[in-house]
C-alpha positions in Angstrom: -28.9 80.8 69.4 -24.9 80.6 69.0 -22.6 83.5 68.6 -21.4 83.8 65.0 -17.6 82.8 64.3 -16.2 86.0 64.3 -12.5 87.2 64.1 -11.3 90.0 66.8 -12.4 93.2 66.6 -10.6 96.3 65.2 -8.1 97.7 67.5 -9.7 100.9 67.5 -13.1 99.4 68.8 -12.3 97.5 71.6 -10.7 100.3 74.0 -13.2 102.3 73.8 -16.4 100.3 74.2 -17.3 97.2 76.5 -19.6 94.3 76.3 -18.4 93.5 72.4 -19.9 90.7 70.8 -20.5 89.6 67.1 -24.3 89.6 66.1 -23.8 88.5 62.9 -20.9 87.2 60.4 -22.1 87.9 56.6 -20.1 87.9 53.3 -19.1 91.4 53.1 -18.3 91.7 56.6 -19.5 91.4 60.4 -21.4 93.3 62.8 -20.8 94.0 66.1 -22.8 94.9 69.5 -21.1 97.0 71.9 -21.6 99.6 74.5 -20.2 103.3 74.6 -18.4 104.0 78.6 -22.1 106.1 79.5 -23.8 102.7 79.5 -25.3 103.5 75.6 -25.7 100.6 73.2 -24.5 100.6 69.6 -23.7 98.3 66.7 -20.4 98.6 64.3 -20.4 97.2 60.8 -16.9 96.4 59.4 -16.6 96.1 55.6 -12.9 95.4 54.1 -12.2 98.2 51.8 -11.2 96.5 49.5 -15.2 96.2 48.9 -16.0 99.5 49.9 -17.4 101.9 47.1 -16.2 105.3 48.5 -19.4 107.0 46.4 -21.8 104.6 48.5 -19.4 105.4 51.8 -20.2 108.9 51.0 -24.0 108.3 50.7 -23.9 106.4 53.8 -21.9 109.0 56.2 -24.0 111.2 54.3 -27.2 110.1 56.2 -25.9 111.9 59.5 -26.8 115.3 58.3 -30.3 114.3 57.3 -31.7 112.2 60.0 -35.3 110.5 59.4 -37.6 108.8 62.6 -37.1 105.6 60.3 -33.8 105.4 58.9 -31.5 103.9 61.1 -29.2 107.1 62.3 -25.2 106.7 61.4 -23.3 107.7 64.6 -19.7 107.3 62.8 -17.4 105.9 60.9 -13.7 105.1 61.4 -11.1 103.0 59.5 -8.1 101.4 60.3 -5.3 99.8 57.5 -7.8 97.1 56.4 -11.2 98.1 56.6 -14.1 100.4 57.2 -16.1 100.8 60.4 -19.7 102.3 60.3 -21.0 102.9 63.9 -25.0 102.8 64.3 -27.7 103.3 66.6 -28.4 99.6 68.2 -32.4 98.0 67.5 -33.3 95.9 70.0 -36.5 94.9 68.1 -34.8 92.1 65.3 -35.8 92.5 62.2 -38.8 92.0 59.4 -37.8 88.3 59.4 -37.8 87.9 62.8 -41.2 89.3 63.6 -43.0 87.5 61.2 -40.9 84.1 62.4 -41.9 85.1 65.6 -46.1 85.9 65.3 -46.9 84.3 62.1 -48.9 86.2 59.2 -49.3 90.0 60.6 -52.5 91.4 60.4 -53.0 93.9 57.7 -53.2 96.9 60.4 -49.8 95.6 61.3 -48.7 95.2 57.7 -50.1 99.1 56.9 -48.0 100.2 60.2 -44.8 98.5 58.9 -45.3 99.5 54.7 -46.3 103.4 56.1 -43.1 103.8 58.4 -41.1 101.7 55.3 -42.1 104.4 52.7 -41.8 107.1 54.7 -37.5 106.1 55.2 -37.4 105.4 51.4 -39.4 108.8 50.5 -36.8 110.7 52.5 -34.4 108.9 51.3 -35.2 109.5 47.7 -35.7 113.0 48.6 -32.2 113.4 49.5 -30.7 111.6 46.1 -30.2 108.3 47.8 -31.7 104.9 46.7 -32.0 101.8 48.7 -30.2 99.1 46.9 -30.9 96.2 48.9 -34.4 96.9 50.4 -35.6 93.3 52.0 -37.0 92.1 55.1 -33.3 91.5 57.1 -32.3 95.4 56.4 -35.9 96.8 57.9 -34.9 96.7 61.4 -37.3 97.4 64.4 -36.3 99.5 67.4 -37.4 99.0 71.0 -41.1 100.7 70.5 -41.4 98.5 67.4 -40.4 101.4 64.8 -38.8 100.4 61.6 -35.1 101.1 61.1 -34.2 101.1 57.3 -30.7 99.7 57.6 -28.0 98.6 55.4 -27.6 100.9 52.1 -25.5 98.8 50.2 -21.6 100.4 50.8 -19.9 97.4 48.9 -18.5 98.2 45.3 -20.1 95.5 42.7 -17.4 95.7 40.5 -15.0 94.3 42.8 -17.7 91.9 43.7 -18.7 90.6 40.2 -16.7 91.8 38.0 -17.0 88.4 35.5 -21.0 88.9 35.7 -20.3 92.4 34.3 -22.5 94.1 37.0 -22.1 98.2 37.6 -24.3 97.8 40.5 -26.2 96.0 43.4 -29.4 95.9 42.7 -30.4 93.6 46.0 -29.4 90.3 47.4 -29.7 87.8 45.2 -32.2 85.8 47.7 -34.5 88.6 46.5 -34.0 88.8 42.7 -36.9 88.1 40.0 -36.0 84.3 38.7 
């Protein structure tokens, strides 16, 4: 598989972490693998903020006070003149996608396993006033045991996105919309 084309990384990444190297160039953004100096792994997502909606942000740093088993845990966030950078716990696992690239159709223990450890992220979620706006089989990540990771809560502003489609907000990826 070839490294995405990604540009360098923020200045105030790359001197204090080693082994940096771009999983995956999207849209919005990029993310990052790199490792902390006590040999720790960790992924940083960088979002231009100019795209940033600081009430999402706020949601999204919020998560650190109320950690969950299966909500992927927020480390930090940092910013520099240009964009936003959220630091997160590093899943070895892939994702959804990969998984069910990887083995096929899952059996329907496997699929319980996966749909119990998927409500029990959103349930907390809810419970804490935050909703999942782009809940799809990329953003459920799986750790090293094979735990989901509910990733990804949608930090980018819609309205500078789309303003000419009149949206107020991101409902999902548009991969995943009703036709």
């Amino acid at each position: 598989m070839a490294t995405p084309s990604c540009s360098s990384l923020p200045s105030a990444v790359s001197p204090h972490f080693s082994g940096m190297k771009c999983l995956k160039q999207g849209v919005f953004g990029k993310v990052s693998f790199c490792k902390k100096p006590d040999g720790s792994r960790l992924v940083v997502k960088e979002v231009p903020k100019s795209l940033i909606c600081n009430k999402r942000l706020q949601q999204q740093t919020s998560l650190r006070m109320m950690p969950h088993n299966f909500v992927l845990r927020h480390i930090d966030a940092f910013e520099d003149n240009e964009r936003v950078n959220l630091m997160f716990d590093y899943c070895g696992g892939g994702d959804l996608v990969q998984l069910v690239t990887s083995q096929g159709c899952l059996t329907e223990k496997s699929c319980l396993f996966y749909l119990t450890e998927i409500t029990l992220a959103v349930s907390h979620l809810h419970s804490h006033g935050i909703l999942h706006c782009d809940l799809k089989p990329t953003n459920v990540l799986l750790d090293a045991d094979g735990h989901v990771q509910v990733a990804d809560f949608s930090v980018i502003n819609a309205d500078t996105v789309l303003p000419e489609h009149g949206f107020k907000a991101v409902l999902g990826a548009p991969e995943f919309f009703v036709p």
